[in-house]
C-alpha positions as CSV (number, residue, x, y, z in Angstrom):
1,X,92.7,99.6,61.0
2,X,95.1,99.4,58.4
3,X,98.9,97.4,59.1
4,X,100.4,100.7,58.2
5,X,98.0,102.8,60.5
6,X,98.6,100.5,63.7
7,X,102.9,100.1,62.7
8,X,102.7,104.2,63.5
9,X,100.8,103.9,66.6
10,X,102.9,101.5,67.9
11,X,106.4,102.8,67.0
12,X,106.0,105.9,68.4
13,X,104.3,104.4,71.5
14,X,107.6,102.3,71.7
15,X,109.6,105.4,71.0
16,X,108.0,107.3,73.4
17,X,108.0,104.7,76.1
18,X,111.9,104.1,75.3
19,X,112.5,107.9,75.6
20,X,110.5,108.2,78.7
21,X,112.3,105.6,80.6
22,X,116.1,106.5,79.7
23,X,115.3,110.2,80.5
24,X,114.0,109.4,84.5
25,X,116.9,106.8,84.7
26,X,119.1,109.6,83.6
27,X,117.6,112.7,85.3
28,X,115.3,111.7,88.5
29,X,118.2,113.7,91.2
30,X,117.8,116.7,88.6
31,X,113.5,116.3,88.4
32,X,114.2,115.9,92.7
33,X,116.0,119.0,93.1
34,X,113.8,121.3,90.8
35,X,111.0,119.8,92.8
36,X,112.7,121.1,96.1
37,X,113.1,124.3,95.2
38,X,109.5,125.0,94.0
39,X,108.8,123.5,97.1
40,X,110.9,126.3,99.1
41,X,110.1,128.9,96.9
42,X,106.6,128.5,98.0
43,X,107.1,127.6,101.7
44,X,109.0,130.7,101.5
45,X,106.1,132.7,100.4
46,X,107.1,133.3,97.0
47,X,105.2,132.4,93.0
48,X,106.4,130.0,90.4
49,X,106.1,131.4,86.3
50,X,105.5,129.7,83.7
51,X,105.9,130.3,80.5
52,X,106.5,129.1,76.9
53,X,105.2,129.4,72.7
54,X,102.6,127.2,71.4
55,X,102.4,123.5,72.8
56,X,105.0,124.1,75.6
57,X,102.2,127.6,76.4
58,X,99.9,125.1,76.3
59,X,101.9,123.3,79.3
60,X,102.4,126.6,80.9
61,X,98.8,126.7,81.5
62,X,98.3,123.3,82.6
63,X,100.9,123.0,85.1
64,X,100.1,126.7,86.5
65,X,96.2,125.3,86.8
66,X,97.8,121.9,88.4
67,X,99.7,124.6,91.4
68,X,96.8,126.9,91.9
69,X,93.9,124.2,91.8
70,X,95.3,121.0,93.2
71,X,97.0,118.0,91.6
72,X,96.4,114.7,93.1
73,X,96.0,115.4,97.3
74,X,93.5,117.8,98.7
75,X,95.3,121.0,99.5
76,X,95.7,124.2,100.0
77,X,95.9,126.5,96.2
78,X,99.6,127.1,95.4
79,X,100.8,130.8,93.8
80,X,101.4,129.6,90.1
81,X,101.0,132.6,86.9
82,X,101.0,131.5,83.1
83,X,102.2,134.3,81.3
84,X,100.8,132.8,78.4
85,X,96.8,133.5,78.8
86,X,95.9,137.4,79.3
87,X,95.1,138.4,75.5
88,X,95.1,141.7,76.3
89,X,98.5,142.0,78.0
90,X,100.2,139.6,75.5
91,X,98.7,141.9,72.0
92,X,99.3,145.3,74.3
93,X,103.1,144.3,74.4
94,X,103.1,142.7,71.0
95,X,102.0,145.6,69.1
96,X,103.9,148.1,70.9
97,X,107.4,146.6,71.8
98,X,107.8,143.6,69.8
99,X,106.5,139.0,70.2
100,X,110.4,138.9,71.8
101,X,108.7,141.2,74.7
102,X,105.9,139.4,75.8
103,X,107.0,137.3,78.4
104,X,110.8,139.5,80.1
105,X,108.1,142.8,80.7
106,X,105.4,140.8,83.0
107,X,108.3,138.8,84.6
108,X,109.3,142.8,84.9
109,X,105.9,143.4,86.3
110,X,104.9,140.1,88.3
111,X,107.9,138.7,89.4
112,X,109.9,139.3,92.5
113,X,112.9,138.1,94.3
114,X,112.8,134.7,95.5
115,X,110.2,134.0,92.4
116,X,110.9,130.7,90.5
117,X,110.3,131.3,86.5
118,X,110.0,127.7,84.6
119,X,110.6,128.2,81.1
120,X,109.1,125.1,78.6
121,X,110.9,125.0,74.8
122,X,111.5,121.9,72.9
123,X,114.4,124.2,71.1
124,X,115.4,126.2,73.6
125,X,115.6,128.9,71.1
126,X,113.3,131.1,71.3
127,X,113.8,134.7,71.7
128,X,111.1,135.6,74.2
129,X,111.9,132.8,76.3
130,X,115.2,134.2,76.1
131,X,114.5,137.7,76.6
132,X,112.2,136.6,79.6
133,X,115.3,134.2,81.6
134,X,117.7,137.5,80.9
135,X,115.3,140.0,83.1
136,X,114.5,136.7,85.7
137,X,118.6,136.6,86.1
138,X,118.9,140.4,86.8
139,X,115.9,140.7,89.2
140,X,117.3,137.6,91.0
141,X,114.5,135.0,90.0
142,X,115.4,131.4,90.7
143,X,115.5,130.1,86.3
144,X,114.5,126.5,85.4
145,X,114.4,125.7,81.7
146,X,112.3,122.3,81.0
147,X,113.9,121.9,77.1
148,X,114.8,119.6,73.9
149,X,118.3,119.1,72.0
150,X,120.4,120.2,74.4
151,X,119.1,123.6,75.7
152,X,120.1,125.8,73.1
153,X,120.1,129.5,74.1
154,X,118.3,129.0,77.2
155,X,120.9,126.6,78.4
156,X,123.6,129.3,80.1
157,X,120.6,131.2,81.5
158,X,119.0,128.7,83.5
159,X,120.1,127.9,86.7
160,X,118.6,124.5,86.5
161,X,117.9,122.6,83.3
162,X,115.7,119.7,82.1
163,X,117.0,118.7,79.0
164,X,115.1,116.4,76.9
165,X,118.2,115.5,74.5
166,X,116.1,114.3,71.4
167,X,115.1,115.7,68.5
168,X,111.7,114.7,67.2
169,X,109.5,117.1,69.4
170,X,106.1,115.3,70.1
171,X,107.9,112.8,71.9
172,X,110.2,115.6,73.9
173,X,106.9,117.3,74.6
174,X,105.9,114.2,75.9
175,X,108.6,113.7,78.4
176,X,108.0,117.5,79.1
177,X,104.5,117.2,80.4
178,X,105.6,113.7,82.9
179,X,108.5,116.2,83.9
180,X,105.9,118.9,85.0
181,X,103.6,116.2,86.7
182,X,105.9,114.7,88.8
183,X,107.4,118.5,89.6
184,X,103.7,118.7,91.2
185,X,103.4,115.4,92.5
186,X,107.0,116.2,94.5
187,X,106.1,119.4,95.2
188,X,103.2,118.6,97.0
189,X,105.3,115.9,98.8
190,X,107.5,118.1,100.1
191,X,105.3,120.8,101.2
192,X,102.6,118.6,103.0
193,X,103.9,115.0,103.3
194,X,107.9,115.6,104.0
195,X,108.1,119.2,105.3
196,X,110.9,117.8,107.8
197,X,113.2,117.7,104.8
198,X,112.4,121.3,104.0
199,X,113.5,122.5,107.3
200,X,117.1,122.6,107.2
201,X,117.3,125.0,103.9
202,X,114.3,126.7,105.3
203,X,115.9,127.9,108.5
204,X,119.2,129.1,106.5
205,X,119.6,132.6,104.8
206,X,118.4,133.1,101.3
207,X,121.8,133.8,100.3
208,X,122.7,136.9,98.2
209,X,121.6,137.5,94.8
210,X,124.4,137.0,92.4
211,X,121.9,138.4,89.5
């Protein structure tokens, strides 16, 4: 290996590692919090969505494999959807209504109240992510964004956010996919390990939906 070859490798393993580090010091309550409410959306009996455009549709489909498999314990499948992986309903909706359609009319068709939709974007820009959080806030569907540089349009339509604040997206991807591990990893801690600390918001009301 060539000086130059290994000075890359090593930069943006620094980089990364630097990035990594100051986003968890930063954000583990918010990571926490998320974790919970996945947690009680699925103790309550309801389905987490994912969904998101090329790499981040990538980690829509891993993480939603992670819920309905298993992720590190033995236990019991978790309701998890990627909207990102049924060719037919994804070219259907494309051809006839428009790309910005393809994820808000199966969140229209799949999702109900008490749902959790996670949205993955490194710009937080795009349309059908946007289009998709719109119909998730009028049908009463609990919105997290996992994002880069600040949120972007996504921002005001997610309920919770997970803002990667940097702008070189491999390495905001990279934080994206530790994000949606450890939202697993807690998950499964509060649903089969800590339960107890479930109990209190599981044995109050729902709470209207404010849409």
């Amino acid at each position: 290996m060539n000086n130059t070859a290994k000075e890359i490798i090593m930069e943006h393993a620094r980089a990364g590692a630097r990035l990594r580090e100051a986003y968890f010091e930063a954000n583990a309550d918010k990571v926490n919090e998320v974790a919970k409410i996945l947690a009680l959306c699925l103790a309550r009996g309801g389905k987490i969505l994912f969904c998101g455009n090329g790499g981040s549709a990538a980690d829509s489909q891993h993480l939603a494999a992670e819920f309905v498999n298993r992720f590190i314990m033995e236990r019991p499948p978790l309701p998890a959807i990627a909207l990102t992986t049924d060719s037919s309903i994804l070219t259907a909706i494309g051809n006839d209504y428009g790309f910005d359609l393809i994820f808000s009319k199966q969140v229209q068709a799949l999702a109900t109240e008490g749902d959790v939709l996670v949205a993955i974007s490194t710009s937080g820009n795009s349309n059908n992510i946007v289009e998709a959080l719109k119909v998730a806030r009028e049908r009463c569907i609990t919105t997290v964004g996992i994002t880069g540089q600040g949120g972007g349009r996504m921002a005001p339509l997610c309920e919770h956010l997970l803002d990667v604040s940097h702008r070189h997206t491999p390495l905001v991807q990279e934080v994206h996919i530790a994000i949606g591990h450890l939202l697993c990893q807690l998950t499964d801690h509060y649903l089969f390990e800590n339960v107890m600390e479930l109990q209190p918001y599981l044995n109050e009301p729902d709470g209207a939906c404010q849409g």
